[in-house]
C-alpha positions as CSV (number, residue, x, y, z in Angstrom):
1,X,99.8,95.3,73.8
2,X,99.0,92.5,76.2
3,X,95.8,91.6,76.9
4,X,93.6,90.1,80.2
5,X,90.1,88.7,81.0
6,X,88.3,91.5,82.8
7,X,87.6,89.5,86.0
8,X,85.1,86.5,85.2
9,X,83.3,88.1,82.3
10,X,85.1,86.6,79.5
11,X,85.5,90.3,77.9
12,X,89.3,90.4,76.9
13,X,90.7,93.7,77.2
14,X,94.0,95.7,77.2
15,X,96.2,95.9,80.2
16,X,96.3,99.7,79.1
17,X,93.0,101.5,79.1
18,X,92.1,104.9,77.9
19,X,90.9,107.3,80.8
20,X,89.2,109.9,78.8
21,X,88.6,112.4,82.2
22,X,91.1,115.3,80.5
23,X,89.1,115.6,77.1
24,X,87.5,119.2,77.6
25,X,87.4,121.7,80.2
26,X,89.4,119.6,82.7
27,X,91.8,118.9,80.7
28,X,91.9,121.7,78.0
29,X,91.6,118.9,75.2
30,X,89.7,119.9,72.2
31,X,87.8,117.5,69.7
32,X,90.3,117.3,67.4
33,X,93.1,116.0,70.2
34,X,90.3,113.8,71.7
35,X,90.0,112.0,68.2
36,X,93.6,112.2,67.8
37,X,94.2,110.2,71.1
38,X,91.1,107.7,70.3
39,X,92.8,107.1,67.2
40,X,96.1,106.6,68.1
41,X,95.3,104.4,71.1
42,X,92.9,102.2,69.1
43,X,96.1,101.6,66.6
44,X,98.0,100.9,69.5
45,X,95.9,97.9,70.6
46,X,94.2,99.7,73.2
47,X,90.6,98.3,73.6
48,X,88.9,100.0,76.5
49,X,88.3,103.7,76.9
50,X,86.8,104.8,80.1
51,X,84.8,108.3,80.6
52,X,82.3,109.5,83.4
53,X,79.1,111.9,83.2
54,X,81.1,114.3,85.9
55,X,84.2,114.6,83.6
56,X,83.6,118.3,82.6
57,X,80.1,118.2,83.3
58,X,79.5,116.0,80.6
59,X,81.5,117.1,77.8
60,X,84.0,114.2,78.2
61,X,81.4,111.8,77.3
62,X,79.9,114.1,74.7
63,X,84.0,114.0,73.0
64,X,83.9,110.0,73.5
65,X,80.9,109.7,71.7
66,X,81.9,111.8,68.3
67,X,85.7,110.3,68.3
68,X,84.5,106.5,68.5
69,X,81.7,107.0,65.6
70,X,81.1,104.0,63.3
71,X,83.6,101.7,65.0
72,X,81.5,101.1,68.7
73,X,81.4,97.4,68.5
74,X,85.3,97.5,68.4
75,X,85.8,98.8,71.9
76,X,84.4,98.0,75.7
77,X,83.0,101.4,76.5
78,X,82.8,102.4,79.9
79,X,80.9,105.1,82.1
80,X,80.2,106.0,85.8
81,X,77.9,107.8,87.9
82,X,76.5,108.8,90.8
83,X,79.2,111.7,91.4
84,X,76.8,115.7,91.4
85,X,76.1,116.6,88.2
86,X,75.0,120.2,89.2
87,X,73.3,121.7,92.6
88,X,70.5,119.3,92.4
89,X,70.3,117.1,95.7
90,X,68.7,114.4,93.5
91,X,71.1,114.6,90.5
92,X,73.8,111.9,92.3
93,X,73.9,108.7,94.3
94,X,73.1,105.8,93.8
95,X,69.2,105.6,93.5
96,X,67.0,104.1,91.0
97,X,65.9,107.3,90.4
98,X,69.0,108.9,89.3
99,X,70.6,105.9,88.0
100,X,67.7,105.3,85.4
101,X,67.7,109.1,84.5
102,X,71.7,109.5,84.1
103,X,72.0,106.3,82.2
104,X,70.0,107.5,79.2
105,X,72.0,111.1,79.7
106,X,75.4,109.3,79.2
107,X,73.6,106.8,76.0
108,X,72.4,109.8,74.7
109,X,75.8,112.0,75.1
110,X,77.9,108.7,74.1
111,X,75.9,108.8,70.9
112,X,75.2,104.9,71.7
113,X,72.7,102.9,72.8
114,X,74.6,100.6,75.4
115,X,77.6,100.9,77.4
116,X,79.4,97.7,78.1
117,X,80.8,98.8,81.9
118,X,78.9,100.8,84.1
119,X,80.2,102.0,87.5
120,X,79.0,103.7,90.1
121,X,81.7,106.3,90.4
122,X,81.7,106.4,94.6
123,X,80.0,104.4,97.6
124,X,76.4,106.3,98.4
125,X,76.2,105.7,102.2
126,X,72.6,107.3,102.0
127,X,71.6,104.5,99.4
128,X,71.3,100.6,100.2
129,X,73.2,97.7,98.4
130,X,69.7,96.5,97.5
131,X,67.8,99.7,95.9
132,X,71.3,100.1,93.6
133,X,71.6,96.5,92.6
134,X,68.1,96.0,91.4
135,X,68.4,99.2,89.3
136,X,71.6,98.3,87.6
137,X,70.3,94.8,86.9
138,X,66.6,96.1,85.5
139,X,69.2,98.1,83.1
140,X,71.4,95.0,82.2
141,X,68.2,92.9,81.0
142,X,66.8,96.0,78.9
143,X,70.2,95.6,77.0
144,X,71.3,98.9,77.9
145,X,74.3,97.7,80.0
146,X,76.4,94.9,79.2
147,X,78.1,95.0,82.8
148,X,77.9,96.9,86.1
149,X,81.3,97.5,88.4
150,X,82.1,100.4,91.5
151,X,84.8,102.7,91.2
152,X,87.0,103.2,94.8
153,X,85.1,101.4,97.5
154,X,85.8,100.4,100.4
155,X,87.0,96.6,100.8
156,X,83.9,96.1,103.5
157,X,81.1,97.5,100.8
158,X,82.6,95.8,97.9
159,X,82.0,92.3,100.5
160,X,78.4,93.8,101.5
161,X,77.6,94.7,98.0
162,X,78.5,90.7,96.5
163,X,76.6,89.2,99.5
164,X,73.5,91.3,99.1
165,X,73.3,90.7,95.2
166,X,73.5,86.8,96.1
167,X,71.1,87.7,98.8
168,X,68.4,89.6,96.5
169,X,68.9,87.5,93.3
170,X,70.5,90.4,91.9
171,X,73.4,90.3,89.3
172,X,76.8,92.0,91.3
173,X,79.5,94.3,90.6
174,X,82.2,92.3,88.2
175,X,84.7,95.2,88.4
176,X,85.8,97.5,90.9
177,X,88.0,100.8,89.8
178,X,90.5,101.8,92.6
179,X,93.3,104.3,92.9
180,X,96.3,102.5,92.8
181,X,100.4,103.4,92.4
182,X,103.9,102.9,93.7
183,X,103.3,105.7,96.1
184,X,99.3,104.6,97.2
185,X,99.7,101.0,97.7
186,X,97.3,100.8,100.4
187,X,94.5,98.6,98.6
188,X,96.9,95.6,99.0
189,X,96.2,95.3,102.0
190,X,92.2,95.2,101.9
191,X,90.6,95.7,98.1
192,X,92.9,93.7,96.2
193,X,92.8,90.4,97.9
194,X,88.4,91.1,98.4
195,X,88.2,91.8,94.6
196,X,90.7,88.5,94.0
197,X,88.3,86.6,96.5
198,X,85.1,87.9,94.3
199,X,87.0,87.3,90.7
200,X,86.2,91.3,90.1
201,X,88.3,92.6,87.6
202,X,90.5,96.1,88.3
203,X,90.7,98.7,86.2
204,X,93.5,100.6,88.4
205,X,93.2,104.7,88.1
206,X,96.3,107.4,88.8
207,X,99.3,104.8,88.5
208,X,101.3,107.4,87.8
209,X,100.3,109.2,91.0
210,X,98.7,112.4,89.7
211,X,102.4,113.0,88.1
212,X,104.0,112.4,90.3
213,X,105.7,109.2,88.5
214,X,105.7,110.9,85.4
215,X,109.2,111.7,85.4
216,X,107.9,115.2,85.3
217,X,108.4,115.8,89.5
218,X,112.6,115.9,90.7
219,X,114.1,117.3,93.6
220,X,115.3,120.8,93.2
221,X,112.9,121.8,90.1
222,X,110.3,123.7,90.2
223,X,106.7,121.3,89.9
224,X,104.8,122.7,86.8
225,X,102.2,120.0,85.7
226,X,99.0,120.3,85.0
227,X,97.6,118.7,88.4
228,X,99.6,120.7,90.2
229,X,97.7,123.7,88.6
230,X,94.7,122.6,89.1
231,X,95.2,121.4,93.0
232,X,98.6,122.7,94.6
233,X,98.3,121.4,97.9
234,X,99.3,118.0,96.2
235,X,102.2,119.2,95.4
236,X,103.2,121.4,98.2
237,X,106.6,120.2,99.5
238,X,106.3,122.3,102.5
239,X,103.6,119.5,103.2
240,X,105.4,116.2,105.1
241,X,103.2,113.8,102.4
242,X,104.6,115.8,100.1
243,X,108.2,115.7,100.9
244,X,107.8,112.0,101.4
245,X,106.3,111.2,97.8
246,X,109.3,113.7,96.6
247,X,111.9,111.5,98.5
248,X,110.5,108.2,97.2
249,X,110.2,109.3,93.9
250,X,114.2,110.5,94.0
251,X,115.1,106.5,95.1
252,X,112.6,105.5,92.3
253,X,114.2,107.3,89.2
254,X,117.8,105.9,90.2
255,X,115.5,102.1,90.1
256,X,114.3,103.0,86.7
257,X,117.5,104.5,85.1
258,X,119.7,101.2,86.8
259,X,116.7,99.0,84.7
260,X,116.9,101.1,81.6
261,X,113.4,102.6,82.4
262,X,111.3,105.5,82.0
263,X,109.8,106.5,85.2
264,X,106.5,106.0,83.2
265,X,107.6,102.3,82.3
266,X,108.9,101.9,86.2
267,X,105.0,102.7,87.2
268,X,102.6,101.2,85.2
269,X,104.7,98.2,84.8
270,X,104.4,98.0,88.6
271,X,100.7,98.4,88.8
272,X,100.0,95.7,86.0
273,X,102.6,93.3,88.0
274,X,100.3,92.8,90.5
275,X,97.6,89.3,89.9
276,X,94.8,91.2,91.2
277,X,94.8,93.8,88.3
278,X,93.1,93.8,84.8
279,X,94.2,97.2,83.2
280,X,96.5,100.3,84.3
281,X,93.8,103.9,83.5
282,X,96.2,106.3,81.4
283,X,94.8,109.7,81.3
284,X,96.6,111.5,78.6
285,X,96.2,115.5,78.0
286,X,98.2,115.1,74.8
287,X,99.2,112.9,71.5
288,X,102.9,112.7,73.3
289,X,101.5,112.2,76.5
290,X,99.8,109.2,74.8
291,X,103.2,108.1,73.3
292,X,105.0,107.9,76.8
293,X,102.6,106.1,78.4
294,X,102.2,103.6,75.6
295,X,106.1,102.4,75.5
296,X,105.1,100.9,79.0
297,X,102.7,98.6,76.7
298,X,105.3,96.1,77.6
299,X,107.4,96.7,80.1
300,X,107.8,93.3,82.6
301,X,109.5,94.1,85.7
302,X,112.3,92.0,87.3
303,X,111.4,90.2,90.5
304,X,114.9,92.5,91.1
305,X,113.2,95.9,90.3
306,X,110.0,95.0,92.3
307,X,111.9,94.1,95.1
308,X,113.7,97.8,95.0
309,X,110.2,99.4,95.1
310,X,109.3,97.3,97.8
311,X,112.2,98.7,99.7
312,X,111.7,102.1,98.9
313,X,107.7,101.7,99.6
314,X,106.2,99.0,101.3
315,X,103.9,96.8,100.8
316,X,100.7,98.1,101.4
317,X,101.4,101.7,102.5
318,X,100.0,105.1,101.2
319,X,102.8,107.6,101.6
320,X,99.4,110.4,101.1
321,X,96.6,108.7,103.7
322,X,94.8,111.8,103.7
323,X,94.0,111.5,99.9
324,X,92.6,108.3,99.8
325,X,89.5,108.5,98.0
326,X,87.6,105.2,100.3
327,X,87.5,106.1,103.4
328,X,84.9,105.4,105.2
329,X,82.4,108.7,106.3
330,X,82.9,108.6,110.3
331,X,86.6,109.3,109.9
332,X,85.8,112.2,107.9
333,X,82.7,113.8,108.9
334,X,83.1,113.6,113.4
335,X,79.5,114.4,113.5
336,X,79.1,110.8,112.3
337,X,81.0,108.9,115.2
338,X,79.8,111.5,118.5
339,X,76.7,110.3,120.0
């Protein structure tokens, strides 16, 4: 395992990092797997594990908390909110309200009394830079965060966010927690060179594209993972995003088997290639998903194999636009850009 500084905290951590969002319902991942996975990626050298208060309504959290008993202090724990937990208007965003209230939820289902990362899991358009700062710092100096970050902002309100924390006196987001693969390169064009700018570390989530560079997904096979399940459309080759990611990912498999690859190595290698990123999210469902993922500890790509991708996606496109996660409101709601 290779390890990085996460952006300018000083906090060295693996370029692999344990996404816990399948342990329960979403996932189907009992206690017993969780701990199974915790334990096997801890052995591995895997120093991070990464959970939300969203993920299965809180149960992924709850599974966190009993797998990493009695060895907290050996790993940089990390948490998000401000996604709904429940029908509640106030119960998300980004307020000081809900921020105090959801904090001590997570501690309390985490079984700890700090979490060392704390990200606030989407933009809150309806919330300003200033009310969301302050409440993350007042959290910081009562020692129950070590560090705050955002999870898939925009490029402009990561910028907006840095200058009103220097504007306020406020401490600012160190980390920011994009969507990032071989097939949704877009951030290189805007995030990645803001959070280089800002020295915030990247904790990169879906590299392998929702499976889509699991070497699960081939022309001519029926697609049976468990994303596809759970959202179809994805995976719909009728769909021309579809057929597009299924066309790339055909050109892809013939890089990875000319390099001696897994199409698991061939995508997380590529997302921890890039300067701007800290750690690659893996998500597994399973002990062997967990195996797969982790033979890409390693893997280096050849200025030769990056190139190929390059050709086969470019630089800073997203063969799925209509999935990315940072867009900004008025393209999505038209209420929002009619007078």
């Amino acid at each position: 395992m290779h390890y990085r500084t996460l952006g300018r905290t000083g906090v060295q951590v693996s370029t692999l990092a344990l996404g816990a969002m399948n342990f329960g319902a979403i996932g189907r991942t009992t206690q017993d797997e969780a701990t199974a996975i915790v334990d096997a990626a801890l052995e591995a050298g895997i120093n991070v594990i990464d959970t939300a208060d969203m993920y299965s309504g809180g149960e992924s959290e709850e599974m966190v908390g009993r797998a990493i008993a009695g060895r907290r202090d050996d790993i940089v724990l990390a948490t998000k909110a401000g996604l709904p937990m429940g029908d509640e208007r106030n119960h998300r965003g980004s307020s000081r309200r809900w921020l105090v209230t959801e904090l001590d939820n997570s501690l309390r289902r985490l079984g700890v009394d700090h979490v060392d990362l704390y990200q606030i899991h989407r933009w809150d358009p309806s919330t300003g830079d200033e009310e969301t700062l302050s409440a993350l710092t007042d959290l910081q100096r009562a020692g129950k965060i070590r560090y705050f970050g955002s999870s898939t902002f925009p490029a402009y309100r990561l910028v907006e966010a840095q200058w009103a924390a220097r504007e306020h006196h406020l401490s600012r987001y160190v980390t920011e927690q994009p969507s990032y693969s071989i097939l949704q390169r877009g951030i290189e064009t805007h995030v990645l060179p803001v959070t280089e700018r800002y020295g915030l570390g990247v904790l990169a989530w879906s590299p392998l594209a929702s499976g889509w560079l699991s070497g699960a997904v081939r022309a001519g096979r029926s697609i049976a993972t468990s994303r596809s399940t759970l959202i179809p459309e994805r995976f719909d080759t009728a769909l021309p995003a579809n057929r597009a990611r299924l066309e790339a990912v055909e050109q892809l498999t013939k890089v990875a088997d000319d390099a001696g690859l897994t199409m698991i190595q061939l995508a997380l290698g590529f997302v921890t290639a890039h300067p701007a990123v800290t750690s690659a999210l893996i998500g597994p469902r399973t002990l062997d998903h967990l195996h797969a993922q982790l033979a890409a500890a390693d893997t280096v790509l050849s200025a030769d194999v990056l190139d190929a991708i390059d050709a086969i996606v470019a630089p800073g496109t997203d063969l799925a636009p209509h999935e990315k996660y940072d867009t900004p409101p008025a393209l999505l709601d038209p209420s929002l850009r009619r007078r």
